[in-house]
C-alpha positions in Angstrom: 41.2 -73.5 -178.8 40.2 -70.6 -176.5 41.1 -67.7 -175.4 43.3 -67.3 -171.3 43.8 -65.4 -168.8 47.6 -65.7 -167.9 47.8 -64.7 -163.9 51.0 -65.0 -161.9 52.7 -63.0 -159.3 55.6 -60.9 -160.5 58.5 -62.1 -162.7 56.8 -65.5 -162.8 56.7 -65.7 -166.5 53.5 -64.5 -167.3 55.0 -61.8 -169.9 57.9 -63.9 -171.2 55.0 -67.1 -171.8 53.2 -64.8 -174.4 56.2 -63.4 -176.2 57.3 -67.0 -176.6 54.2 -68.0 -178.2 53.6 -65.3 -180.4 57.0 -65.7 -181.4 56.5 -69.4 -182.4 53.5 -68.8 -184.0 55.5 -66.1 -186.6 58.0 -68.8 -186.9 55.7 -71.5 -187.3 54.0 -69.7 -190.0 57.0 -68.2 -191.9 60.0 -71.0 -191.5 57.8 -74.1 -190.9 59.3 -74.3 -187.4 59.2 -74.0 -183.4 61.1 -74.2 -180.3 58.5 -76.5 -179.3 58.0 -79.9 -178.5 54.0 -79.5 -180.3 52.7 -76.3 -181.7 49.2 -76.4 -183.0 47.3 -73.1 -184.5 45.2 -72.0 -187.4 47.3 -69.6 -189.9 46.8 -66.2 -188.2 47.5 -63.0 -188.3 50.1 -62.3 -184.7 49.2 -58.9 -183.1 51.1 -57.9 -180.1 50.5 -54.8 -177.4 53.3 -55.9 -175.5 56.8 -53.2 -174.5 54.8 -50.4 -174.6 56.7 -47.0 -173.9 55.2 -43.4 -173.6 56.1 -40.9 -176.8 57.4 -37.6 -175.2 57.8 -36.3 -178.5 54.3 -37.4 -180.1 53.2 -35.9 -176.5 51.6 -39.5 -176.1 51.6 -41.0 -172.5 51.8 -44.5 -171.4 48.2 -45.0 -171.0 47.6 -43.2 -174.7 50.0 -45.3 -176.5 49.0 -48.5 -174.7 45.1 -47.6 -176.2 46.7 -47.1 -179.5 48.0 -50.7 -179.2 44.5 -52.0 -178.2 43.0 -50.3 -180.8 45.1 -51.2 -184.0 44.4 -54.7 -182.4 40.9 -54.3 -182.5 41.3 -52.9 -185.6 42.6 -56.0 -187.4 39.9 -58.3 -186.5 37.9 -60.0 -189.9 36.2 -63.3 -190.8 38.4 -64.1 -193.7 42.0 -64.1 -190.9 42.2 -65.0 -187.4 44.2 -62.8 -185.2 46.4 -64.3 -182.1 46.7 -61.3 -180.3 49.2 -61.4 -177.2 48.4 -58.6 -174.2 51.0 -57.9 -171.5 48.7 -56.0 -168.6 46.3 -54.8 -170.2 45.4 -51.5 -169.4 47.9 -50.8 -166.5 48.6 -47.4 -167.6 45.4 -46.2 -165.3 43.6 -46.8 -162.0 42.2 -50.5 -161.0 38.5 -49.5 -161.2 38.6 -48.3 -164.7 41.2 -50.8 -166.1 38.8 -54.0 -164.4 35.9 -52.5 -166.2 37.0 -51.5 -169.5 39.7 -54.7 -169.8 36.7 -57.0 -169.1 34.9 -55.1 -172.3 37.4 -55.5 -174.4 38.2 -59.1 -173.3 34.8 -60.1 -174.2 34.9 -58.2 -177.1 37.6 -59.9 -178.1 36.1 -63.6 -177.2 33.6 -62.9 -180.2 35.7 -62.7 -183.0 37.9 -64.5 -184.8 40.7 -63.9 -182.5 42.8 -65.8 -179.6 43.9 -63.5 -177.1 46.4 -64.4 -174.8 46.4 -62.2 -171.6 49.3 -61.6 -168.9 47.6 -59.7 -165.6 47.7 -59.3 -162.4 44.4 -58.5 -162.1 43.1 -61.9 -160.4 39.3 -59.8 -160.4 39.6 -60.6 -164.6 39.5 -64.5 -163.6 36.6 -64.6 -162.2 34.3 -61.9 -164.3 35.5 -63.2 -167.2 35.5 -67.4 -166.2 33.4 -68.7 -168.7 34.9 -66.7 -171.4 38.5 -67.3 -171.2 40.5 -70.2 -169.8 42.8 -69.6 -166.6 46.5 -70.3 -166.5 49.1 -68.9 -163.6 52.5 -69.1 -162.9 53.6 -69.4 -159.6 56.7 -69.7 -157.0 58.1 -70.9 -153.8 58.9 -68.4 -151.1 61.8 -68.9 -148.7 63.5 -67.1 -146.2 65.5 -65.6 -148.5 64.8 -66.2 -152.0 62.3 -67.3 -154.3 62.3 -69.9 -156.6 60.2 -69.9 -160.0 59.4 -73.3 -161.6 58.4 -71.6 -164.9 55.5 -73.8 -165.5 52.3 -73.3 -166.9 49.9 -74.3 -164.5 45.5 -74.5 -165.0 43.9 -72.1 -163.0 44.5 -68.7 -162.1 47.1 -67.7 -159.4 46.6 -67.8 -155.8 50.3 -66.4 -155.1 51.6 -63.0 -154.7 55.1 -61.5 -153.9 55.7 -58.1 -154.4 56.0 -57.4 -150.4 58.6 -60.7 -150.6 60.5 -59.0 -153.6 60.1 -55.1 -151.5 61.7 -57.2 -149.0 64.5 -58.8 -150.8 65.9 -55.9 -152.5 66.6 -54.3 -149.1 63.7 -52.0 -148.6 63.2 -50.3 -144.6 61.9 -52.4 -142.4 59.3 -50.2 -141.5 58.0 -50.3 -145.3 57.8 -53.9 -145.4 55.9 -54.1 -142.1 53.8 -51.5 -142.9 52.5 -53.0 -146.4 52.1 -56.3 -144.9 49.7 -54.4 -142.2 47.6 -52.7 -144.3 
């Protein structure tokens, strides 16, 4: 009914969530089924800006393809056909400041057209600028000593975890990297 805000801490299942239902919704619309136990969405038009690679040989970076993506999204939008548009990070290709400000523009762009966007970030400052606009979900996971466990389900609100330090950690990086991002 609305557009969210898909928060999580890394390889949670933020990205894989959106795929999934943009996926369904193509299948839904073209073969008259799902993998789902209940899928329920106005015909639409299914837009993605998700896998987004840099074109060395169009000389068109990460950031400038990932803008394109955006853009032919925003291009879409009409009355006459909705648009479920799925985002993976939007806007990561540059620094925090600029990606907080301009993703919150086009998110609220976004909220007033005929369009569902569904949003994986890690950008937890989105959640809260953009709160009555767009409805929170997170992924999460439990840390142990020397694993973590990911439960895979979709949960209201937006994430409280993180565990990139934890993953730093687990792959074998120095001790003195780990110590020092925890400091700081």
């Amino acid at each position: 009914e609305k557009s969210c805000l898909i928060t999580g801490s890394n390889a949670s299942g933020k990205s894989t969530f959106i795929k999934a239902v943009a996926v369904n919704a193509v299948l839904a619309q073209s073969l008259n089924t799902c993998a789902a136990k209940r899928f329920v969405l106005p015909s639409c038009e299914v837009i993605t800006s998700m896998a987004v690679k840099d074109d060395l040989m169009a000389g068109e970076s990460y950031f400038i393809r990932e803008i394109r993506y955006l853009k032919r999204i925003l291009d879409s939008l009409n009355e006459e056909q909705m648009i479920l548009c799925s985002i993976d990070e939007i806007l990561r290709g540059t620094n925090t400041g600029e990606r907080i400000r301009a993703s919150r523009a086009i998110l609220d762009y976004l909220a007033d057209k005929n369009c569902i966007a569904l949003v994986a970030t890690h950008d937890k400052e989105l959640t809260e600028l953009l709160s009555g606009t767009y409805v929170n979900y997170h992924f999460s996971e439990e840390i142990g000593e020397n694993d973590i466990h990911f439960s895979y389900e979709l949960i209201e609100g937006p994430a409280t975890s993180q565990n990139a330090v934890k993953l730093l950690e687990f792959a074998g990086f120095p001790e003195e990297i780990i110590a020092e991002s925890q400091k700081i």
